[in-house]
N, C-alpha and C positions, 0 to 999 in steps of 0.2 A: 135702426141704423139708417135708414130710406130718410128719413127725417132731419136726421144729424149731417148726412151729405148733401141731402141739396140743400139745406140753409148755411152751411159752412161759418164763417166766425160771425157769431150775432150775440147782441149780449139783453141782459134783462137791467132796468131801472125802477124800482119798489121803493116805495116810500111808506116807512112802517112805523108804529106808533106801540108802543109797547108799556104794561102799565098792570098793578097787580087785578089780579080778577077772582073774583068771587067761583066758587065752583068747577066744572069740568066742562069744557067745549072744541068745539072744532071748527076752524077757520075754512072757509071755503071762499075762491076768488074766481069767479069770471070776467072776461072782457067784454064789451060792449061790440067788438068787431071779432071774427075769427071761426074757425071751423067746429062745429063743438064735439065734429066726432074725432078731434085730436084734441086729449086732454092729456097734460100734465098735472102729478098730482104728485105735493111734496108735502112728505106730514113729519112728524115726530111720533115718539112715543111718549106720551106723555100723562096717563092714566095711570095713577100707581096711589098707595095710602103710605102714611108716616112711619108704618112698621115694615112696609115692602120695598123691598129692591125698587119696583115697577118697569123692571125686563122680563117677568115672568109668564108672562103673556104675550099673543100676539095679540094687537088693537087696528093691526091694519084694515081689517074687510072691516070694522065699523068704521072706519074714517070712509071708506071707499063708499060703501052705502049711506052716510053720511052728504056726499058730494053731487050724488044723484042726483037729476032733477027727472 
């Protein structure tokens, strides 16, 4: 919430390219400028097979471990 009040209305501009992909992976974006002990991290879920739901699982702490550096 510290975050959200003192930046008050600000908005985000993404230019994204979207295109079919072979296999399973995880997108991770940093900036060139910024703090990097404030990270935003916006995933899906999106690991699943043709016979599964793929909500049956959480996959978040591997995206999160994923984004590490």
């Amino acid at each position: 919430m510290e975050l959200l009040n003192t930046v008050g209305n600000a908005g985000v501009i993404m230019n994204i390219s979207v295109g079919d992909v072979n296999g399973v992976g995880n997108i991770c974006a940093d900036t060139q400028t910024g703090d990097k002990t404030k990270t935003i991290l916006v995933g899906s879920h999106s690991d699943s097979v043709k016979e599964g739901s793929g909500i049956d699982d959480n996959g978040k702490k591997r995206m999160e471990g994923k984004c590490r550096k």
